[in-house]
TORTOR-996516 format. One line per field, with one value per residue: residue number from 1; x, y, z of N, C-alpha, C, O in turn. Coordinates in steps of 0.05 Angstrom, whole numbers. Example, Ala and Ser with C-alpha at 12.3 -4.5 7.8 and 13.67 -1.06 7.14 Angstrom:
! residues 2
pos [1 / 2]
nxx [264 / 257]
nyy [-114 / -45]
nzz [156 / 142]
caxx [246 / 273]
cayy [-90 / -21]
cazz [156 / 143]
cxx [264 / 258]
cyy [-66 / 1]
czz [156 / 157]
oxx [285 / 268]
oyy [-66 / 23]
ozz [169 / 161]
! end
This chain:
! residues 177
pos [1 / 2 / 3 / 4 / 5 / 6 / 7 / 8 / 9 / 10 / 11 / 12 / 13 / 14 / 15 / 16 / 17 / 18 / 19 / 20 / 21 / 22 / 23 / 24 / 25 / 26 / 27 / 28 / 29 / 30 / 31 / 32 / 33 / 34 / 35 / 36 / 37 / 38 / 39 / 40 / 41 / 42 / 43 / 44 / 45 / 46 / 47 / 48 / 49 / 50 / 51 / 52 / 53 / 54 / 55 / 56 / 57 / 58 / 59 / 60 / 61 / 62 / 63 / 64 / 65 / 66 / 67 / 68 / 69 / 70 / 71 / 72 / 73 / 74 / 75 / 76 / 77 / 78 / 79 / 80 / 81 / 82 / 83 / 84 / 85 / 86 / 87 / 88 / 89 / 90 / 91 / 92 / 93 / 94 / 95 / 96 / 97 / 98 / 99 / 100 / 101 / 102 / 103 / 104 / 105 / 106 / 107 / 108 / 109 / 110 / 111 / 112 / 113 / 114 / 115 / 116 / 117 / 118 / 119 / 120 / 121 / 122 / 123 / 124 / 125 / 126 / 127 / 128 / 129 / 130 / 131 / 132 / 133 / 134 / 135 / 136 / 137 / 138 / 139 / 140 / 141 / 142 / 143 / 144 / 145 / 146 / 147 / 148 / 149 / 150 / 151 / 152 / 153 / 154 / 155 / 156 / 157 / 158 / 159 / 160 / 161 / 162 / 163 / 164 / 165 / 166 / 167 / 168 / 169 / 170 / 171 / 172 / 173 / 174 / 175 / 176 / 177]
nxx [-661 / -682 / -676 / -683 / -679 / -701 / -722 / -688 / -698 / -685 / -698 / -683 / -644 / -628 / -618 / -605 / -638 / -638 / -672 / -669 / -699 / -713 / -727 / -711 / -722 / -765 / -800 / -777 / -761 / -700 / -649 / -600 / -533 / -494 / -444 / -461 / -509 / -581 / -587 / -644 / -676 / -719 / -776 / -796 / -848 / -874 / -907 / -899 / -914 / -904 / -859 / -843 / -860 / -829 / -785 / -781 / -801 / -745 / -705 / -722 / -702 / -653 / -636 / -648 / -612 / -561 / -565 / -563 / -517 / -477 / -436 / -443 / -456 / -496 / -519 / -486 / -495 / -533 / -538 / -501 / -530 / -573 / -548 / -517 / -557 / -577 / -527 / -506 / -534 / -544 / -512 / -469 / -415 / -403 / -360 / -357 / -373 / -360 / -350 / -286 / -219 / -185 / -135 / -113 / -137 / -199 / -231 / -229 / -219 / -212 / -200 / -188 / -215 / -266 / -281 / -303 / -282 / -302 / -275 / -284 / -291 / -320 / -371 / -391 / -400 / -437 / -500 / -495 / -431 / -413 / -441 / -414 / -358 / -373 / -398 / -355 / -318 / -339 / -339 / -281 / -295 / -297 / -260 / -190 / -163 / -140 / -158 / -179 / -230 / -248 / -257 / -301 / -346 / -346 / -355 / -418 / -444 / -474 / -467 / -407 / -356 / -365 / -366 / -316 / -293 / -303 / -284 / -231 / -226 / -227 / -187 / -149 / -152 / -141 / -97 / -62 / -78]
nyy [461 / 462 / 487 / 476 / 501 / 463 / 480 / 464 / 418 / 426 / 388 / 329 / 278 / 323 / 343 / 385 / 399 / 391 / 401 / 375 / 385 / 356 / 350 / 308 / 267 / 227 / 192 / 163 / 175 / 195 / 194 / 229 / 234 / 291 / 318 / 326 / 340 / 332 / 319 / 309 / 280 / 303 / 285 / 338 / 351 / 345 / 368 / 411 / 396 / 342 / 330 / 359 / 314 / 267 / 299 / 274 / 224 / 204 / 224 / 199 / 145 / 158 / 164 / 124 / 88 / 103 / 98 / 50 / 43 / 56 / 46 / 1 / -44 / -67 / -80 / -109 / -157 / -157 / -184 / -234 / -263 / -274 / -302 / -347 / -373 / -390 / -415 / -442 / -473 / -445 / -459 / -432 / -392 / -324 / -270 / -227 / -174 / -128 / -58 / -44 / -5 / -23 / -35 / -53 / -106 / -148 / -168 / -203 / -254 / -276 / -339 / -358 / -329 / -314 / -260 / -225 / -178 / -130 / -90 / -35 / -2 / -37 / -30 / -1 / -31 / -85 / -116 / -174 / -183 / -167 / -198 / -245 / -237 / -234 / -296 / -319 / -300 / -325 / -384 / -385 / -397 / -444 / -469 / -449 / -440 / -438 / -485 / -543 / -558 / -514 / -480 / -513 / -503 / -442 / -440 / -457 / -420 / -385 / -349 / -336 / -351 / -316 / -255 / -264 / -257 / -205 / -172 / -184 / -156 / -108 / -105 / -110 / -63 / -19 / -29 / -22 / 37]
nzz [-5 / 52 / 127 / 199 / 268 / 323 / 392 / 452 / 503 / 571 / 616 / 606 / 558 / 508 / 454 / 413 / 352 / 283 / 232 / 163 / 103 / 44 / -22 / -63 / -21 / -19 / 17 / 58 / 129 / 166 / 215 / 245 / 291 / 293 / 307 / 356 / 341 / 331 / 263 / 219 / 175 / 122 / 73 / 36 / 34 / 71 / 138 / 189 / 237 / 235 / 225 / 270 / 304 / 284 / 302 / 358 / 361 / 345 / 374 / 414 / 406 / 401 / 456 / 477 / 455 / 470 / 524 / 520 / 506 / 560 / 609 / 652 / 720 / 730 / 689 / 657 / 705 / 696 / 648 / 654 / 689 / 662 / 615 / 641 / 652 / 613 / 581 / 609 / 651 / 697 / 737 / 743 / 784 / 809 / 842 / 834 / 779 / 733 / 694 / 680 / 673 / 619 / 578 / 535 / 527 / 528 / 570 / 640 / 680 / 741 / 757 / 817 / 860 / 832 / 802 / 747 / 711 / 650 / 598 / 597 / 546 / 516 / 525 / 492 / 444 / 398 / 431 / 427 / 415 / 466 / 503 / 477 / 507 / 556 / 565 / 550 / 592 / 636 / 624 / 645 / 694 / 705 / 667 / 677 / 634 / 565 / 535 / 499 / 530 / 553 / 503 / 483 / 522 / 516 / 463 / 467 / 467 / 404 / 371 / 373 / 339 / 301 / 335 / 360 / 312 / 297 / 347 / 336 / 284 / 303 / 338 / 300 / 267 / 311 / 320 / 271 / 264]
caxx [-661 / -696 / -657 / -689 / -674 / -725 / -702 / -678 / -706 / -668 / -717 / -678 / -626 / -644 / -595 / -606 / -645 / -626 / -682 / -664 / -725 / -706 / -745 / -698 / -729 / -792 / -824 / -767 / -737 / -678 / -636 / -558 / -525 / -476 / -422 / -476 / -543 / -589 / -602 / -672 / -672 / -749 / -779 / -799 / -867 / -877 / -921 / -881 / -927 / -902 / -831 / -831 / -871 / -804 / -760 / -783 / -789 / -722 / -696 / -728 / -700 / -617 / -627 / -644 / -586 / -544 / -571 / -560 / -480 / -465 / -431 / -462 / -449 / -519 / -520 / -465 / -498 / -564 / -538 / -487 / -553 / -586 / -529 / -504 / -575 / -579 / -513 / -494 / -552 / -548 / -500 / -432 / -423 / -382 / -363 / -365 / -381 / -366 / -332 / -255 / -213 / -167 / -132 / -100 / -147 / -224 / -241 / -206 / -232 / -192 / -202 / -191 / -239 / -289 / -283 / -298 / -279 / -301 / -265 / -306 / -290 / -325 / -395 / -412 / -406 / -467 / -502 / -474 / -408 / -421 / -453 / -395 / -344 / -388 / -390 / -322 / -305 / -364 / -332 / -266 / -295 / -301 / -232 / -179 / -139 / -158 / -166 / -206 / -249 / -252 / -269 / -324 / -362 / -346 / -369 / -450 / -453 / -485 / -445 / -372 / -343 / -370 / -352 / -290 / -275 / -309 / -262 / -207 / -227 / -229 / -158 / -128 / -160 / -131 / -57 / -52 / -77]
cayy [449 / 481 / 482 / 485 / 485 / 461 / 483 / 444 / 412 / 416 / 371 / 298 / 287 / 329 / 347 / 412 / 388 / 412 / 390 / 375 / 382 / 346 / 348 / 288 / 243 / 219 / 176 / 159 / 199 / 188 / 218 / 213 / 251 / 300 / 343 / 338 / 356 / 312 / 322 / 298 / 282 / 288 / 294 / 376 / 359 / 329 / 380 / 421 / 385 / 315 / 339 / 355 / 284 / 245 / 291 / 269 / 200 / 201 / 237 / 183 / 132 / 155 / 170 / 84 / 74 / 122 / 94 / 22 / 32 / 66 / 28 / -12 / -58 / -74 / -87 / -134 / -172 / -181 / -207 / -248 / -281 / -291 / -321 / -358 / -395 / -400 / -432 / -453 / -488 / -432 / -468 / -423 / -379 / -300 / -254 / -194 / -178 / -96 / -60 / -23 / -1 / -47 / -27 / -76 / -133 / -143 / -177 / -224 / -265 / -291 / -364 / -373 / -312 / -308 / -234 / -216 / -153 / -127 / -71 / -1 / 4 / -61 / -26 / 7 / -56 / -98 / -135 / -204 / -183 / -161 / -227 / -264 / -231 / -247 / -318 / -327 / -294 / -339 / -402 / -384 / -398 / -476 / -470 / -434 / -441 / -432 / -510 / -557 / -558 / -483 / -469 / -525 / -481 / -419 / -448 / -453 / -389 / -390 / -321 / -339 / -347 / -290 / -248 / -266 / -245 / -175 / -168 / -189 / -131 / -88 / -108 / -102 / -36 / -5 / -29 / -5 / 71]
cazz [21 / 84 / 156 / 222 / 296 / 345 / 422 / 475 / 527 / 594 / 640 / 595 / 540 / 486 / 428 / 389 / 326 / 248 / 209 / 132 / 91 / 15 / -42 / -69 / -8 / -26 / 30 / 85 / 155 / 172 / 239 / 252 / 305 / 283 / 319 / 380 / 335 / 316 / 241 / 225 / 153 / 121 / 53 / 34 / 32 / 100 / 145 / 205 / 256 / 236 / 227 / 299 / 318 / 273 / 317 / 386 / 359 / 331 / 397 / 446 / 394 / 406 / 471 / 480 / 442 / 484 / 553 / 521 / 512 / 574 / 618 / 674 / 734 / 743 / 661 / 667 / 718 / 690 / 624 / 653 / 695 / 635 / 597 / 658 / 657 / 585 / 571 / 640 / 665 / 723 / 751 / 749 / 808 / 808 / 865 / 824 / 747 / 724 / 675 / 687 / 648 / 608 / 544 / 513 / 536 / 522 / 593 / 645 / 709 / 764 / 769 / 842 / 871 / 810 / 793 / 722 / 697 / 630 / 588 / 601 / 524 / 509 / 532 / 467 / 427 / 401 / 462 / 425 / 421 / 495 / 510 / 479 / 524 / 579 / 564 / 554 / 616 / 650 / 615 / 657 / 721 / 704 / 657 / 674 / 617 / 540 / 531 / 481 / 552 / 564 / 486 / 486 / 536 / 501 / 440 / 466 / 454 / 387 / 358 / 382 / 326 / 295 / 356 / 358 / 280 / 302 / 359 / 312 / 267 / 321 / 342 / 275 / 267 / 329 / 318 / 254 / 269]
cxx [-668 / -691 / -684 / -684 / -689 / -705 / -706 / -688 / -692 / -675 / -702 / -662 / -647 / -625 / -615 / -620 / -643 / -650 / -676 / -679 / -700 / -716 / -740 / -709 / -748 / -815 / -814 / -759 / -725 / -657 / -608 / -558 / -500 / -472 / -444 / -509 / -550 / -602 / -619 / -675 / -704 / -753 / -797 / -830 / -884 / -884 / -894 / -887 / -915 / -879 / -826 / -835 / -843 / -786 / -759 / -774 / -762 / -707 / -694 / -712 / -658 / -621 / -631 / -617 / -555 / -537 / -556 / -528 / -474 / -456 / -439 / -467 / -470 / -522 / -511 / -476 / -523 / -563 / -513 / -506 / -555 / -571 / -518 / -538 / -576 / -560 / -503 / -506 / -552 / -532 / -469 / -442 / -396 / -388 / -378 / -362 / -375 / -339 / -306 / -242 / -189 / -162 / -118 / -120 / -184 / -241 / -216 / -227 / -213 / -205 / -207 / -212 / -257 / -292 / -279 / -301 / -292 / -287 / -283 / -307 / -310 / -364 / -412 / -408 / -439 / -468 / -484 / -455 / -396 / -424 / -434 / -380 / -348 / -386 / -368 / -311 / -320 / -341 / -302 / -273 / -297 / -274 / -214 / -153 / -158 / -155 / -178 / -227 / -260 / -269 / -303 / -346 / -369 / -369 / -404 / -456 / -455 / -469 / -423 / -365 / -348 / -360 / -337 / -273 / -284 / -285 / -237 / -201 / -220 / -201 / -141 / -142 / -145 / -99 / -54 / -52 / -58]
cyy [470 / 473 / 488 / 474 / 481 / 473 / 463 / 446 / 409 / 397 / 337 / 299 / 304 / 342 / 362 / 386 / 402 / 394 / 392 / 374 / 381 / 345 / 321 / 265 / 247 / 215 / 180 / 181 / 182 / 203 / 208 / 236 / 253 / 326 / 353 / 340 / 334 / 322 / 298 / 297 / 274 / 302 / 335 / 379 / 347 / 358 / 392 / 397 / 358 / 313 / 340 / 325 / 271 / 261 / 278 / 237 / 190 / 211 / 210 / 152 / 134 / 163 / 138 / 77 / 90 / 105 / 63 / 12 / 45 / 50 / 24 / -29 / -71 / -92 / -116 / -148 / -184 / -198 / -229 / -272 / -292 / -311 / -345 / -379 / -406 / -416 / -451 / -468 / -471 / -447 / -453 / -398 / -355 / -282 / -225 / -196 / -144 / -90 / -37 / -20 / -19 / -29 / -40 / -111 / -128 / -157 / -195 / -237 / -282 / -314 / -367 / -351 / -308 / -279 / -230 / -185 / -157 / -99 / -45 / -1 / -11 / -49 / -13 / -11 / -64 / -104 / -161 / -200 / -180 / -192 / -254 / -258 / -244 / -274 / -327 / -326 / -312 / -369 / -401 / -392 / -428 / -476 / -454 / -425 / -445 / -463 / -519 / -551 / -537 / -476 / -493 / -514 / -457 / -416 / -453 / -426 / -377 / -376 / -321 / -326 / -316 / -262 / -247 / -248 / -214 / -164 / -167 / -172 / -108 / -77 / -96 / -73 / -16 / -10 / -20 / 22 / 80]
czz [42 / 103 / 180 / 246 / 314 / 374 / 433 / 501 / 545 / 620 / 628 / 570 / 517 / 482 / 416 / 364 / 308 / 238 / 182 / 112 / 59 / -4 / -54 / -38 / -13 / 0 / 62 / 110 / 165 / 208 / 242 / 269 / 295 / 298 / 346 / 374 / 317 / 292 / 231 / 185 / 135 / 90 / 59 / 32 / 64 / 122 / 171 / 231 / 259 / 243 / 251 / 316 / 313 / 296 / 349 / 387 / 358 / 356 / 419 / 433 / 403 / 434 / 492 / 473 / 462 / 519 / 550 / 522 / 527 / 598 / 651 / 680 / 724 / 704 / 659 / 680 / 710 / 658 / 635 / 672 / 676 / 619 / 616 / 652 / 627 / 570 / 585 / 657 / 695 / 739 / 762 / 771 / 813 / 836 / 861 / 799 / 743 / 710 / 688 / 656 / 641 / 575 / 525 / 513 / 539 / 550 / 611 / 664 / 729 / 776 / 799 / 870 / 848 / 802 / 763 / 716 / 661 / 614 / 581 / 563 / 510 / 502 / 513 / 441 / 425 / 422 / 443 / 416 / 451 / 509 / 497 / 501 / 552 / 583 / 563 / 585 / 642 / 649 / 634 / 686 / 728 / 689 / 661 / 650 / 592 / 521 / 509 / 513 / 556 / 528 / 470 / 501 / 527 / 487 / 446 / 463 / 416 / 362 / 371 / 364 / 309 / 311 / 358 / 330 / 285 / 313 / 344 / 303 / 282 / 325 / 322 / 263 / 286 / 330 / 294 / 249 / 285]
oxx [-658 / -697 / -702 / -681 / -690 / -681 / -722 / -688 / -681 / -661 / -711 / -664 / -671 / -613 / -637 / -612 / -645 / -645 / -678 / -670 / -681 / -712 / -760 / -698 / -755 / -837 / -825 / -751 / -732 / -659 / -597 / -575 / -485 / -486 / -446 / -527 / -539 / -624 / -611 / -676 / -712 / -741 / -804 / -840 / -908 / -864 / -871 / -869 / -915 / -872 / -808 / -820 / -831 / -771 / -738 / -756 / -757 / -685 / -675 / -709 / -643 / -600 / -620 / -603 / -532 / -516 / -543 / -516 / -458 / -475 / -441 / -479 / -465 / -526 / -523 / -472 / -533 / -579 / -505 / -500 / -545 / -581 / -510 / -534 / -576 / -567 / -494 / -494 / -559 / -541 / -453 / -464 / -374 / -409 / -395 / -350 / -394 / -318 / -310 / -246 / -175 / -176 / -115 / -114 / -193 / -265 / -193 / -251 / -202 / -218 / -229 / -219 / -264 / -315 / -256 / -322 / -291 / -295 / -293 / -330 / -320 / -379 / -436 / -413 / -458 / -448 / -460 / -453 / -374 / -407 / -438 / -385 / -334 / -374 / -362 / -300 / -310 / -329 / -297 / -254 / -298 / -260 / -218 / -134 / -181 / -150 / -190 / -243 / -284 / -292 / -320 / -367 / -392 / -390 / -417 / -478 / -438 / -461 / -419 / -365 / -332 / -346 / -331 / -252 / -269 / -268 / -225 / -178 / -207 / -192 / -124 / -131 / -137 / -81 / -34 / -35 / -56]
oyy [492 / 449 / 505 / 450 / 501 / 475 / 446 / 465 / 387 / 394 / 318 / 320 / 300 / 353 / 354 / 363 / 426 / 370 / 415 / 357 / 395 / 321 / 307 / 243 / 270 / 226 / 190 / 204 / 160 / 226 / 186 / 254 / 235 / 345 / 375 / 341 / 322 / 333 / 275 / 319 / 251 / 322 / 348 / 401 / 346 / 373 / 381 / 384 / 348 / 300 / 325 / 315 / 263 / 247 / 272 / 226 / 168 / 199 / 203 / 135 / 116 / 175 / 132 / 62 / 81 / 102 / 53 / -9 / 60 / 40 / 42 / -44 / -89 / -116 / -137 / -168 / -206 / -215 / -242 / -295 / -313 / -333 / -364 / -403 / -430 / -429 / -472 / -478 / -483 / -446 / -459 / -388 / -363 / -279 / -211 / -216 / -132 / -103 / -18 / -27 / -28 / -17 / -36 / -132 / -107 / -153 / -199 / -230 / -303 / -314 / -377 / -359 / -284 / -276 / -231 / -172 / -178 / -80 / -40 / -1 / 1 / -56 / -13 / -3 / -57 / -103 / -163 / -218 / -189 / -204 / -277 / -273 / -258 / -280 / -347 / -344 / -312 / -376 / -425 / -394 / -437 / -489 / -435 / -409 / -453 / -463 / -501 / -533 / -537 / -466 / -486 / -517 / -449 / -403 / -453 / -416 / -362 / -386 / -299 / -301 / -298 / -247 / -223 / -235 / -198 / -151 / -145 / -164 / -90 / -55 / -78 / -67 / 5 / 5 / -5 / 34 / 105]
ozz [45 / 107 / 176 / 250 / 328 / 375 / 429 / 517 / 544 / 639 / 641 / 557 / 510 / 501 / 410 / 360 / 312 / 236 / 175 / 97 / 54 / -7 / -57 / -40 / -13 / 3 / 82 / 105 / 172 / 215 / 242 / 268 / 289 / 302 / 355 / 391 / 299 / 294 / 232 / 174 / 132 / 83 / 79 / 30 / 69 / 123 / 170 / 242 / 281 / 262 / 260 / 333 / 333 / 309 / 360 / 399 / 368 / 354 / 433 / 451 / 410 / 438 / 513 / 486 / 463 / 532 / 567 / 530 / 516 / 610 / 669 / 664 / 707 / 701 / 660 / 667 / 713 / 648 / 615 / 670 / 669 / 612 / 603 / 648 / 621 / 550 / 577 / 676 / 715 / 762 / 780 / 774 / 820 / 848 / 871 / 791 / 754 / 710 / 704 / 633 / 659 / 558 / 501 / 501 / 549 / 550 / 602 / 662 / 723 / 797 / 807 / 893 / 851 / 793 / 753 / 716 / 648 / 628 / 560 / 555 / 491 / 484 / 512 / 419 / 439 / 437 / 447 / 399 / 458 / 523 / 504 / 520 / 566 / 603 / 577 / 598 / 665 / 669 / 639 / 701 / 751 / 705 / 646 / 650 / 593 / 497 / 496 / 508 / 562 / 528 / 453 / 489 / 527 / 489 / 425 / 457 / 406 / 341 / 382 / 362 / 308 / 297 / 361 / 328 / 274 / 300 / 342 / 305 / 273 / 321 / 325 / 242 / 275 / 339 / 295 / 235 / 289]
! end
């Protein structure tokens, strides 16, 4: 196996790279970030030149994924549009939508001023576990109570239930550590 470190760019994220050259990989590259460094995982016969092309790719590739769970008002508000027209007929109507912090609780909304909070923690979930929350917390501003009425609304949201059993996992994951 053959190591190398590309340098770091300080002008945008850029993570130290470990390239892993394999003889045992054939075709694929692979990248994980580890302890900070992105190791770049490429077969041993794969040229230096390309090696650097997979790490940029692979660079501009976690630093989407980085940008996409960081938490954000403006985030929050444009998928709770979207969802609000898509399940809601654009009809439900919020003061304010952003995330705080909450630790025992995955969102809330206050019925009688429309303010939905979401749980800062919540923000590096999938989007449709994201986009359940959202709806749920949407679905409160027509129910205030967890109803057949309130979970009929819920329920247009296609990945609830699913959603919900994540969360679930999530839950029973964190009380037992």
């Amino acid at each position: 196996m053959e190591h190398n470190v590309l340098e770091q760019n300080q002008n945008r994220f850029s993570p130290p790279v470990r390239i892993v050259a394999s003889r045992r990989r054939r075709r694929t590259v692979s990248a994980r970030l580890r302890s900070g460094v992105l190791e770049l995982l490429v077969p041993s016969w794969m040229p230096n030149a390309e090696r650097q092309q997979w790490a940029e790719t692979m660079r501009r590739r976690l630093e989407r994924r980085i940008e996409r769970s960081r938490p954000s008002d403006e985030r929050l508000t444009e998928r709770a549009l979207a969802l609000n027209d898509r399940h809601f007929g654009g009809r439900l109507r919020w003061t304010s939508i952003g995330f705080v912090e909450m630790a025992h609780t995955w969102g809330s909304c206050t019925f009688t001023s429309g303010a939905i909070r979401i749980a800062r923690r919540a923000a590096s979930l999938p989007d449709w576990v994201l986009d359940y929350l959202i709806v749920h917390e949407l679905a409160h501003l027509e129910q205030s109570d967890h109803g057949p009425a309130f979970h009929e609304l819920e329920n247009r949201y296609p990945q609830a239930e699913r959603a919900k059993g994540y969360l679930m996992a999530l839950d029973a994951t964190a009380t037992s550590s």
